[in-house]
C-alpha distance (Angstrom), angle and dihedral (degrees) to the residues before:
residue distance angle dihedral
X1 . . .
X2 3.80 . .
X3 4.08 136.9 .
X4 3.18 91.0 -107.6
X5 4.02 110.7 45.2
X6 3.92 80.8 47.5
X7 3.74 95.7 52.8
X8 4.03 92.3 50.7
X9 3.77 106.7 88.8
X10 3.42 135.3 17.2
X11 4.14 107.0 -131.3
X12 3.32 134.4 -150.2
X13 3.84 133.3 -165.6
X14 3.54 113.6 -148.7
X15 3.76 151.9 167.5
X16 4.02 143.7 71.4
X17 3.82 123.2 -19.4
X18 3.84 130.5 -71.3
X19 4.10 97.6 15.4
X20 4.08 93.0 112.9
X21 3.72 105.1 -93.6
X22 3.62 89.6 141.4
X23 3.74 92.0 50.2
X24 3.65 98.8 45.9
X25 4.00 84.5 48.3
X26 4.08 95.1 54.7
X27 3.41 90.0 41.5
X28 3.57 102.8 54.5
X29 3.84 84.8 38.5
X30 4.06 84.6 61.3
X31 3.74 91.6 49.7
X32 3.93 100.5 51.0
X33 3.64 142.0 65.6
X34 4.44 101.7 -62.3
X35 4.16 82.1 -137.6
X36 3.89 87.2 73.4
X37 3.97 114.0 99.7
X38 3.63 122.2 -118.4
X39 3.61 125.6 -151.7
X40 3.73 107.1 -157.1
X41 3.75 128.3 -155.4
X42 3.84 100.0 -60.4
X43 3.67 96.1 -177.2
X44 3.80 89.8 80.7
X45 3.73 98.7 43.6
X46 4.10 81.8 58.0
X47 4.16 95.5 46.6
X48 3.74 82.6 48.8
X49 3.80 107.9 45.8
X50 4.18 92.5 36.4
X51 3.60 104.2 32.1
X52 3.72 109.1 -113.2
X53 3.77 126.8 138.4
X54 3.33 136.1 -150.2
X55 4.20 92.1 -96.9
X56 4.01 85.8 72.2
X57 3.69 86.3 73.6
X58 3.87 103.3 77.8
X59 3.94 96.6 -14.0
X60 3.72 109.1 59.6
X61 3.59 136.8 78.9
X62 3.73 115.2 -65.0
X63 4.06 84.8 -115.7
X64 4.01 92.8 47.5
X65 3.71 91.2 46.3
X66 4.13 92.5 47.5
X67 3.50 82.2 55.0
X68 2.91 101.6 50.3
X69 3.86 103.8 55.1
X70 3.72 83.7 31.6
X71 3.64 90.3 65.9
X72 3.75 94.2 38.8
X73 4.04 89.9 52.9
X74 4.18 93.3 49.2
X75 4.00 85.1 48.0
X76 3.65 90.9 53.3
X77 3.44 99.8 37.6
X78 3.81 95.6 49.2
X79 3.86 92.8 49.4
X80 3.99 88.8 47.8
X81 4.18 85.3 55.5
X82 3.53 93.5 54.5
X83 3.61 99.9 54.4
X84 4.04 95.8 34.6
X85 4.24 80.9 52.5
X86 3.87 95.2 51.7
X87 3.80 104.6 91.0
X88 3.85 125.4 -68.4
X89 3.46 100.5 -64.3
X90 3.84 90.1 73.9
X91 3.83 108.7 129.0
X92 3.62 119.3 120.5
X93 3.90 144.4 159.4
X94 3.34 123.9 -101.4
X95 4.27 132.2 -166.0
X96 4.18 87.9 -138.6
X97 4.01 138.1 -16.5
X98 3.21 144.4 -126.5
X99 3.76 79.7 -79.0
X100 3.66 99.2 71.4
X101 3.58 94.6 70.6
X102 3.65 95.9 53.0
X103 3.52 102.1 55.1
X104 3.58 97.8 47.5
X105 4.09 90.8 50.6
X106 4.32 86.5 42.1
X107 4.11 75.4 49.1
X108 3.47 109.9 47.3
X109 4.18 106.9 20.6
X110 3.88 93.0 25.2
X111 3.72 140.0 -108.9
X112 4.39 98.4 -64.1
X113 4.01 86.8 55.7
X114 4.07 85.6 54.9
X115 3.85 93.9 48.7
X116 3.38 91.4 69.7
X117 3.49 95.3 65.3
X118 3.93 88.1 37.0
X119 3.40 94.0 53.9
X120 4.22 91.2 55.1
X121 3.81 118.6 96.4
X122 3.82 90.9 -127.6
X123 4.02 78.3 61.6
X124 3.73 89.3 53.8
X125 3.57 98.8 44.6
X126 3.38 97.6 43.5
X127 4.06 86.7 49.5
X128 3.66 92.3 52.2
X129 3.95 94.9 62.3
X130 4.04 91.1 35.5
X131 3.96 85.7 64.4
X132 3.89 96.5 44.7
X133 3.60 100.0 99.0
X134 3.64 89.7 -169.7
X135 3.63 87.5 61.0
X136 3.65 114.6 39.7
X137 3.73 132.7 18.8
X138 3.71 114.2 -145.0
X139 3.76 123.6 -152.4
X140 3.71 122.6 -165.7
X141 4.41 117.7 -167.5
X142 3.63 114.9 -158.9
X143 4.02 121.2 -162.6
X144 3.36 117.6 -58.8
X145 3.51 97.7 -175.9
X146 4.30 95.5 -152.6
X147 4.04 77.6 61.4
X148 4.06 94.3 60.2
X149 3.89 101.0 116.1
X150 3.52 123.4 158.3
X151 4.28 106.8 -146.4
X152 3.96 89.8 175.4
X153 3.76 93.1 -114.4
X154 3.51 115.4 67.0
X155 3.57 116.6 65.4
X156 4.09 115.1 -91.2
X157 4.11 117.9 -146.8
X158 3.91 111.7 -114.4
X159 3.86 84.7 -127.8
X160 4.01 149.3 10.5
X161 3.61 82.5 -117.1
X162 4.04 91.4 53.3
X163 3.93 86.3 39.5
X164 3.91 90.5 53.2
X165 4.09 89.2 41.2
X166 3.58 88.3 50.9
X167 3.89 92.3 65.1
X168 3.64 94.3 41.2
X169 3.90 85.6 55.2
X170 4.43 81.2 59.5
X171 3.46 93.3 50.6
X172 4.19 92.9 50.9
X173 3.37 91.6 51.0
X174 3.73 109.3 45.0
X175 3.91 84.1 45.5
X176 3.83 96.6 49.9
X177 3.95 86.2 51.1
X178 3.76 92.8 40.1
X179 3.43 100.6 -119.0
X180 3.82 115.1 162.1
X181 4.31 112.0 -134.4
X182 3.57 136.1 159.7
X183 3.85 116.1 -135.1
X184 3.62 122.5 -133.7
X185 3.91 123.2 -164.6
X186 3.62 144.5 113.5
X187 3.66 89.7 -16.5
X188 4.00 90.4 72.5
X189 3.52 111.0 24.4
X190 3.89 107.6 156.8
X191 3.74 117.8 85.0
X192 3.79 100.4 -136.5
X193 4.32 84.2 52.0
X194 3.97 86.8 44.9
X195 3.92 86.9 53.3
X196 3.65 101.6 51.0
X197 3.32 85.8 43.7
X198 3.89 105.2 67.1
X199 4.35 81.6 32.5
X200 3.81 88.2 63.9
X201 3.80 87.7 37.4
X202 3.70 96.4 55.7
X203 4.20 82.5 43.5
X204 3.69 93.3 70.6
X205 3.89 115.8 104.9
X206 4.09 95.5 -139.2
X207 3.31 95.6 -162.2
X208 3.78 93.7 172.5
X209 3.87 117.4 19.8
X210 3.78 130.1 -85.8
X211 4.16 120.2 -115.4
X212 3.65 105.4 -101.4
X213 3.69 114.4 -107.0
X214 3.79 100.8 29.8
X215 3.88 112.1 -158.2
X216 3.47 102.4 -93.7
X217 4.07 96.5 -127.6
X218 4.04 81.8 73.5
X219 4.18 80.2 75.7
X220 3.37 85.4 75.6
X221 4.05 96.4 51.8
X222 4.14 110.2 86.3
């Protein structure tokens, strides 16, 4: 792959726990240009560095679990600013958004603790880029269930059925703020397929920009 087809888009792998998002992330990182930034799972540098496990998810008190993925959104936010501020080659991949930790508090405390991180302009500004398809390529994973593995820190869904909930709770919320994504799931499950995939993806001259939401048999369209 080229400089500049590398350089085009900033992407970022997103959606519930144990679907490969770390995976994809390394391996596209392996593939491409070693200059490109890489925003690694942030979520575990904040359980580490202020104490919070992965119970404070769905088990905690609503205030210890807005803090939590309050904390985890300003973390990832703040290191997405730094590298979209450094000069214009600034794209970069990253395993989850600023997204992430919206959806799981709309999830797990409901949609009025959410809105008050909606409601910030680091929310809006972070939004704004998220929907430029011309700047960043967002990749939603769905369950896969051969990927369920439990690594004893990141949280675990009580249930397939919360597991599979979880990613419809993703897809509401990118669509309600208008965020184009592609979904990847079942339909591609091998890793080499799931690179070439987002390489042919972040190919495409979009010259005009893509519906947010596209059906996710597309994924399997080159």
């Amino acid at each position: 792959m080229d400089t500049s087809t590398q350089l085009t888009r900033s992407v970022c792998v997103i959606g519930p726990q144990s679907t490969g998002k770390t995976t994809l992330i390394n391996a596209l990182s392996d593939r491409l240009n070693d200059n490109i930034p890489v925003i690694s799972e942030v979520a575990r540098r904040v359980m580490h560095n202020k104490g919070y496990s992965r119970n404070d998810v769905a088990f905690a008190d609503r205030e210890r679990k807005f803090a939590f993925q309050r904390d985890i959104f300003t973390a990832q936010i703040e290191t997405e600013n730094i590298i979209t501020r450094s000069g214009k080659n600034s794209s970069f991949l990253s395993d989850r958004s600023g997204i992430d930790p919206l959806v799981y508090l709309s999830h797990y405390s409901g949609p009025d603790e959410a809105r008050h991180l909606t409601f910030t302009k680091e929310w809006r500004m972070a939004r704004e880029r998220y929907a430029d398809p011309k700047k960043f390529l967002i990749i939603l994973l769905s369950p896969v269930s051969e990927f369920l593995i439990d690594d004893d820190i990141r949280y675990m869904s009580n249930s397939m059925d919360d597991w599979h909930s979880l990613a419809q709770s993703f897809r509401d919320f990118l669509e309600i703020e208008m965020i184009p994504f592609i979904e990847i799931g079942e339909n591609i499950m091998q890793l080499e397929e799931r690179v070439l995939f987002v390489l042919e993806r972040l190919r495409l001259d979009r010259k005009e920009p893509v519906q947010y939401g596209e059906p996710r048999q597309k994924c399997d369209e080159p």
